[in-house]
C-alpha positions as CSV (number, residue, x, y, z in Angstrom):
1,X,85.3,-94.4,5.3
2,X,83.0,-96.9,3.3
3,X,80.0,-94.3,2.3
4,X,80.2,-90.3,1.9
5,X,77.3,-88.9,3.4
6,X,75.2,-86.3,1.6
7,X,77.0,-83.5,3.7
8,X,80.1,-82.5,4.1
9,X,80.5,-83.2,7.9
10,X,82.7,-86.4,7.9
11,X,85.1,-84.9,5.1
12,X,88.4,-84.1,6.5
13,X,89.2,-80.7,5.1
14,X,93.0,-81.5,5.0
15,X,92.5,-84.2,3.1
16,X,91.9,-83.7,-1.4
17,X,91.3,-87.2,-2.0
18,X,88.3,-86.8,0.6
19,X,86.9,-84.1,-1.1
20,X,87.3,-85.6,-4.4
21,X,85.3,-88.8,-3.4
22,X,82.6,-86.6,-1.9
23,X,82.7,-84.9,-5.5
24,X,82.8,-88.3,-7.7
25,X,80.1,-89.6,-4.8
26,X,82.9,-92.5,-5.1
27,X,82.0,-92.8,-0.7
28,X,86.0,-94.0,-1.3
29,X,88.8,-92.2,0.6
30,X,92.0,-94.1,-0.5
31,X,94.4,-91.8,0.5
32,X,96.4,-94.0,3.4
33,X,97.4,-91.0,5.6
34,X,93.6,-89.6,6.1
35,X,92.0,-90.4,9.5
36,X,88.8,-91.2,7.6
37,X,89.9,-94.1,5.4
38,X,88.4,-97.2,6.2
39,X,91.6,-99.1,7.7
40,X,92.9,-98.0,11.1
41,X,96.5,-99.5,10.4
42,X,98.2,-98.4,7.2
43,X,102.1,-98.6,6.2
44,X,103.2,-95.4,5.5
45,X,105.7,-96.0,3.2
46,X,107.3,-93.3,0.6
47,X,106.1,-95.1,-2.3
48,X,102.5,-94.3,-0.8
49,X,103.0,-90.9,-0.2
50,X,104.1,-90.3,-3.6
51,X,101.3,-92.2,-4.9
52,X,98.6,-89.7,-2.5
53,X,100.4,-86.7,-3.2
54,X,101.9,-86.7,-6.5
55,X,98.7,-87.5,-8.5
56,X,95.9,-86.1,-9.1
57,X,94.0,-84.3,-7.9
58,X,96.1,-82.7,-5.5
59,X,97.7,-81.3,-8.3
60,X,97.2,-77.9,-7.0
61,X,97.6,-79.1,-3.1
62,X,98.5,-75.3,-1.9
63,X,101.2,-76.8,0.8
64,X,103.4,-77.8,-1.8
65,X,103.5,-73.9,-3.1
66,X,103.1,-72.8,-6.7
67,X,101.8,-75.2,-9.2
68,X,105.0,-75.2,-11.2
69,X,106.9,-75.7,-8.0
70,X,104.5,-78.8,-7.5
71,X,105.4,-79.7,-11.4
72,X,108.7,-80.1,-10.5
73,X,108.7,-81.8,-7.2
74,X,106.0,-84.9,-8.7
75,X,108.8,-85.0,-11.5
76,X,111.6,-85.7,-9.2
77,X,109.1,-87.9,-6.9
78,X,108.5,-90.1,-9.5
79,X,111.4,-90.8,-10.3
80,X,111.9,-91.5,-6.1
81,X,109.1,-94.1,-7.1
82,X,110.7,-96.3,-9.7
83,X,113.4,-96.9,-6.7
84,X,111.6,-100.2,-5.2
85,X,113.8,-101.1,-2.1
86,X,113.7,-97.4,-1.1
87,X,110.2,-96.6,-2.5
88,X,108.4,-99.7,0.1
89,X,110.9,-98.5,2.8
90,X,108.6,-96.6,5.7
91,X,108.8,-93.2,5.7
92,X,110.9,-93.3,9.3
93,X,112.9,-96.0,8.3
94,X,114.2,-94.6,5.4
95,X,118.3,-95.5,5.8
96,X,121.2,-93.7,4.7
97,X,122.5,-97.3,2.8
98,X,119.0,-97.1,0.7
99,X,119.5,-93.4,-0.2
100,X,123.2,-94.2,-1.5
101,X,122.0,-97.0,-2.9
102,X,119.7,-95.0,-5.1
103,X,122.7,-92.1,-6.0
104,X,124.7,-95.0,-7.5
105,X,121.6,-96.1,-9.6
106,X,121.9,-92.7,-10.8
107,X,125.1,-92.1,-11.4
108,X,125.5,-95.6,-13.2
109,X,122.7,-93.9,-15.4
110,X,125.0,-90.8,-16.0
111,X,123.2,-88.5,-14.7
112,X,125.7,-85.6,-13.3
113,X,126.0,-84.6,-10.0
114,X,123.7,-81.3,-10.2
115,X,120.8,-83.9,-11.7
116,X,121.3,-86.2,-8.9
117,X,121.3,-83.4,-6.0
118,X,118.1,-82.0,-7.2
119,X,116.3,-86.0,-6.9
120,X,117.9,-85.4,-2.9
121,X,116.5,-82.3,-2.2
122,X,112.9,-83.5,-3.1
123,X,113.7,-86.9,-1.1
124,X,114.4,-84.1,1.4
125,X,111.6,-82.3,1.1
126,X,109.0,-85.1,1.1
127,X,110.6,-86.4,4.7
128,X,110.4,-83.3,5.8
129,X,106.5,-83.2,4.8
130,X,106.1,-85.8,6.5
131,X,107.1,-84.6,9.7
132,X,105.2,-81.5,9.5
133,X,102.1,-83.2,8.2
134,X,101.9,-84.9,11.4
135,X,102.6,-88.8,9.5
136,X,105.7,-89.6,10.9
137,X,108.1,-88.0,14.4
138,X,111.3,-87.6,12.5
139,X,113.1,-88.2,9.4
140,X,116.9,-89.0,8.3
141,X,119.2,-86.7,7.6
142,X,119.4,-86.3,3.3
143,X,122.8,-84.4,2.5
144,X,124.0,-83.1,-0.7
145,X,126.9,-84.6,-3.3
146,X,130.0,-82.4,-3.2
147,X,131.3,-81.0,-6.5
148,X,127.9,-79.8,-8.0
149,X,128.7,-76.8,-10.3
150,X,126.6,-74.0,-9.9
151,X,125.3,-71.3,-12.4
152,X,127.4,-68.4,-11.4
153,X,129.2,-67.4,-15.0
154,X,129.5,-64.0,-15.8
155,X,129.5,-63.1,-18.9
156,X,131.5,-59.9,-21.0
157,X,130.1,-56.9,-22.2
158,X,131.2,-58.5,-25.8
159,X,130.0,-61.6,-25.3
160,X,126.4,-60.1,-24.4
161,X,126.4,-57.4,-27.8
162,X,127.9,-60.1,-29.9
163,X,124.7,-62.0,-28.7
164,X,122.1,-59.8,-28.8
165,X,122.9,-58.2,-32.4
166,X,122.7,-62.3,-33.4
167,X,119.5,-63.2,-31.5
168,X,116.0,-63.1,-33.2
169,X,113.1,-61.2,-32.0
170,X,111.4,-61.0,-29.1
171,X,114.4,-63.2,-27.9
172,X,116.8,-60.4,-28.3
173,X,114.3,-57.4,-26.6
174,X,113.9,-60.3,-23.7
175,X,117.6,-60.5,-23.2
176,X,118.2,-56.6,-22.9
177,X,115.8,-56.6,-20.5
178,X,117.0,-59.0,-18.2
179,X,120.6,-57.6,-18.6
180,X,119.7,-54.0,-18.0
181,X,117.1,-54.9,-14.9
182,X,118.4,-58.3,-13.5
183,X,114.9,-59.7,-13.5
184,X,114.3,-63.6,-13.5
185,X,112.9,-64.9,-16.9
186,X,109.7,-65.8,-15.6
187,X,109.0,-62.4,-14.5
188,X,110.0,-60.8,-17.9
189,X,107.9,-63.1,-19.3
190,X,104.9,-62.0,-17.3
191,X,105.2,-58.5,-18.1
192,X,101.9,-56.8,-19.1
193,X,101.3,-53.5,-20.2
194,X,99.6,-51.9,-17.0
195,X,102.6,-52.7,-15.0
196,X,104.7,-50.3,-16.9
197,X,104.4,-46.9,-16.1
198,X,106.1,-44.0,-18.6
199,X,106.5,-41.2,-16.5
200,X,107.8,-42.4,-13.4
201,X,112.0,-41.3,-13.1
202,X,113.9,-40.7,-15.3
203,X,112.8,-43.0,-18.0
204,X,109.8,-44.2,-16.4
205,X,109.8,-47.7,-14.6
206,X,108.0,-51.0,-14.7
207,X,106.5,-53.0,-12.1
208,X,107.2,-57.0,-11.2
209,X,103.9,-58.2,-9.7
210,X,105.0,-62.2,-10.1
211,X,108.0,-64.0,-8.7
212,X,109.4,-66.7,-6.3
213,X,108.3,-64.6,-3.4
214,X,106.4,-61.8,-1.6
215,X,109.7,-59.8,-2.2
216,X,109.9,-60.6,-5.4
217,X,106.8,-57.6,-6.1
218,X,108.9,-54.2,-7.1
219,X,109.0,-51.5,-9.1
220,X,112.5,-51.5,-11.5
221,X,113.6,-47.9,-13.3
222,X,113.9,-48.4,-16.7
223,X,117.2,-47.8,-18.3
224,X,117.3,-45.9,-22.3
225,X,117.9,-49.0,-23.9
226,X,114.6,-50.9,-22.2
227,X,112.3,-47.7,-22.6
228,X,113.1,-47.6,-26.3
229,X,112.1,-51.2,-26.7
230,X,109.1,-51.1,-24.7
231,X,107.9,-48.1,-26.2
232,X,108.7,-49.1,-29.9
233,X,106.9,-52.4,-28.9
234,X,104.1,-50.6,-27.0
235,X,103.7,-48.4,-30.1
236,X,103.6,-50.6,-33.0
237,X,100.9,-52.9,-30.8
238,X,98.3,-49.7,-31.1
239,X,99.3,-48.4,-27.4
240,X,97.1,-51.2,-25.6
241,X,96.3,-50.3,-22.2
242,X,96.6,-53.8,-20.6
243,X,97.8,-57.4,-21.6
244,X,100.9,-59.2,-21.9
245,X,103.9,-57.0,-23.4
246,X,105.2,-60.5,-24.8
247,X,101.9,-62.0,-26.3
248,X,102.2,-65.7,-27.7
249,X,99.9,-68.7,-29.1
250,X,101.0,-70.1,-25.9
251,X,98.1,-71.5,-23.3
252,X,99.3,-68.9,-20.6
253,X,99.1,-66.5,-23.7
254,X,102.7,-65.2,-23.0
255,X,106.0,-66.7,-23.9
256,X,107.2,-69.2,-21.9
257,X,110.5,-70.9,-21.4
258,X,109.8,-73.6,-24.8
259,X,108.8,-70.5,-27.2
260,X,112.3,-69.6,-26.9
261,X,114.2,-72.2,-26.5
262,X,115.2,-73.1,-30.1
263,X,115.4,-69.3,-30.9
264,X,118.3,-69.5,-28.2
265,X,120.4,-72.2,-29.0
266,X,119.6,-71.0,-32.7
267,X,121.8,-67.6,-31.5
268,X,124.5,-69.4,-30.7
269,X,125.0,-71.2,-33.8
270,X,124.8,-68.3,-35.4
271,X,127.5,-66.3,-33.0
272,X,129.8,-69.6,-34.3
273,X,129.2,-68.5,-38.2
274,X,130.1,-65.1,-37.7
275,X,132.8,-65.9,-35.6
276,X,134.3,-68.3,-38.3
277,X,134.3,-65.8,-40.8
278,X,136.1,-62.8,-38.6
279,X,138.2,-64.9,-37.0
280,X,136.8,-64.7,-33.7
281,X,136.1,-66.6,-30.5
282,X,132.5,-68.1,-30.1
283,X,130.5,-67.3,-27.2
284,X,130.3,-70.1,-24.7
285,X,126.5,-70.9,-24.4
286,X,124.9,-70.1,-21.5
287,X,121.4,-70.1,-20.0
288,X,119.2,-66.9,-20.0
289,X,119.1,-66.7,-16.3
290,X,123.2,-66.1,-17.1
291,X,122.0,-62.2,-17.7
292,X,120.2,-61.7,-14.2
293,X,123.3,-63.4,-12.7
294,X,125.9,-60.9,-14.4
295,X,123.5,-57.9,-14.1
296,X,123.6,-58.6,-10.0
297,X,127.4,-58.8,-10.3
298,X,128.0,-55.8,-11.8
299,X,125.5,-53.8,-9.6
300,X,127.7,-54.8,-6.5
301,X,130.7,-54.3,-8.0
302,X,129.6,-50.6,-9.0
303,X,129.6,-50.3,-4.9
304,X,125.8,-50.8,-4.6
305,X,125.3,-51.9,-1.0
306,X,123.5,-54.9,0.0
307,X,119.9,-53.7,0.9
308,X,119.7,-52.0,-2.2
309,X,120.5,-54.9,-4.4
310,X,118.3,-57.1,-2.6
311,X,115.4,-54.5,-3.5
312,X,116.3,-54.0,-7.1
313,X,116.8,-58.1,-7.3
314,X,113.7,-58.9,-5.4
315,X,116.0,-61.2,-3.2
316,X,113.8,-62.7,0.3
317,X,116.8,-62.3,2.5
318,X,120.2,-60.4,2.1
319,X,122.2,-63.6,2.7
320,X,121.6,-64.3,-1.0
321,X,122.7,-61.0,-2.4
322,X,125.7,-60.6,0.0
323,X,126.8,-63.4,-2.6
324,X,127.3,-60.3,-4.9
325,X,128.4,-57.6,-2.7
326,X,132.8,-57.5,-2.1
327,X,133.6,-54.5,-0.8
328,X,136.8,-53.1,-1.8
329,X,139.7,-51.7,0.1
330,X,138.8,-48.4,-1.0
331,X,135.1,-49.0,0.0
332,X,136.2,-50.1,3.2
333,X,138.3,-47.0,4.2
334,X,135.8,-44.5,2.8
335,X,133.6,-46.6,5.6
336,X,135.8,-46.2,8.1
337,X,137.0,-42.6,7.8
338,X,133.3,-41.6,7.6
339,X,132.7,-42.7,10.7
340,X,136.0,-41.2,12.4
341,X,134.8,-37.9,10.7
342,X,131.2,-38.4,12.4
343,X,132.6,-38.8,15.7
344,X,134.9,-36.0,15.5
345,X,131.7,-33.7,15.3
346,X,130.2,-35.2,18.8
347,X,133.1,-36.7,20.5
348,X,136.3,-34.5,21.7
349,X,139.3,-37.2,21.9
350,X,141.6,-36.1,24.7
351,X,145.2,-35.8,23.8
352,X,147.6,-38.2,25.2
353,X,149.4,-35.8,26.9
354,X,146.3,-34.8,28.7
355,X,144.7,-38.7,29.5
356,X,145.3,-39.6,33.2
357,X,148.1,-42.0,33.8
358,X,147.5,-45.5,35.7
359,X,148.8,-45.7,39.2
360,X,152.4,-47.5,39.1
């Protein structure tokens, strides 16, 4: 469309770049998928979709999710971009040559396979955008790299006191708390002081109102250990009523993943010096996810069952907390000798003497 009206009738509500012409009073649509720009005919080509809808100002273009889920897809998708033979490839004619063409650019640049396999799954996710945006029929099929090595260490109940008595504050307050309620970093981090209640259970509990999904929302008992910090911590900040339990001259105003960070690596170092002088081990690094992760594994090794875990873990489905649950042998006859001791009280098994016999 070559001129905006003064209304909003010929703006196509699907479209961002529409509104933000009507906004700039530019009268210019130049995003290539919307029925209103003023070519008929346009080559829908993965470069161009990139260019529409990894810019501004669909920065915050709700059909991508979160904006930090948005963050990380334009990072990936620009990177998509710098490929040129795939990135002016249509969007249906997208090849399975071109996409192993690009995973050898990458690996030639050394990136592992993990690195790589994340690029795929937003190749992935943009085809499959594509086909539910209504711009092309169907898309190829983008599969994974084998061998990609997955986050799932557990770590000891020495390696985790051996890092906490080394890590700095509020590093080492945010650490018991993940390890003693399995919640995801960015939810810790999140944590304000109307979400946590004292009196609830035994040591009161605290609530998640933030996470990856709608199950993510959920109220976690607190253990002794994380009602003693949060109350020495609640205490010494005057007993405020509301705001964030982990305050920082951060823009969100709480700590984030780069307050952290050097206060993290910084523990490890020092879990090395100590270790030097007693003659010990040092603790393999790992990531602070690492606590959520061993936290789940030793709540279903404890014999919690599967619905419960998802609950306290905020898991969508059950499929991903079955990861965590093995039951026993044990576990498995109690299960099974329940249930014969349940039917016993409702069902009277003949004897065998006393069952009819089949006709010869």
């Amino acid at each position: 469309m070559n001129n905006l009206p003064e209304t909003r009738s010929n703006v196509n509500s699907e479209c961002g770049l529409c509104h933000y012409a009507f906004y700039l009073n530019t009268g210019r649509c130049t995003n290539y998928f919307c029925p209103n720009h003023e070519a008929e005919q346009h080559t829908r080509t993965l470069g161009q979709f990139i260019h529409v809808y990894a810019k501004p100002p669909l920065f915050h273009d709700r059909r991508w999710g979160k904006h930090k889920t948005f963050l990380w897809y334009r990072g990936g998708a620009r990177r998509l971009g710098e490929f040129e033979s795939m990135a002016s490839a249509k969007l249906d004619q997208i090849t399975g040559a071109q996409v192993a063409a690009y995973v050898a650019r990458r690996q030639a640049a050394k990136l592992n396979i993990t690195a790589i396999n994340r690029e795929l799954q937003i190749l992935r996710r943009i085809l499959r955008l594509s086909v539910e945006w209504g711009h092309i029929q169907q898309s190829a099929k983008i599969k994974m790299l084998p061998g990609e090595t997955h986050r799932e260490r557990v770590i000891s109940p020495s390696e985790e006191a051996r890092y906490l008595a080394a890590a700095s504050e509020p590093l080492a307050s945010i650490a018991t708390l993940l390890a003693d309620t399995g919640m995801r970093p960015e939810e810790c981090f999140r944590l304000r002081w109307e979400a946590i209640t004292w009196i609830n259970g035994r040591h009161g509990s605290l609530l998640v109102t933030h996470g990856k999904t709608a199950a993510a929302r959920r109220s976690l008992p607190m253990t002794p250990r994380v009602r003693n910090i949060l109350e020495t911590r609640w205490e010494a900040a005057g007993k405020p009523e509301e705001g964030w339990v982990w305050s920082a001259p951060t823009r969100s105003g709480h700590v984030e993943p780069s307050t952290i960070r050097k206060h993290h690596t910084e523990t490890f170092e020092t879990i090395a010096e100590q270790g030097a002088m007693n003659n010990l081990k040092p603790v393999r690094p790992f990531v602070l996810y690492t606590l959520r992760h061993t936290f789940l594994t030793r709540l279903g090794q404890s014999g919690c069952d599967v619905w419960t875990l998802a609950r306290i873990a905020g898991h969508s489905t059950i499929g991903i907390s079955a990861r965590y649950v093995h039951p026993s042998e044990d576990a498995v006859l109690a299960a099974i000798t329940k249930l014969t001791g349940a039917a016993k009280g409702t069902i009277e098994l003949a004897k065998p003497e006393q069952r009819p016999m089949l006709p010869s």
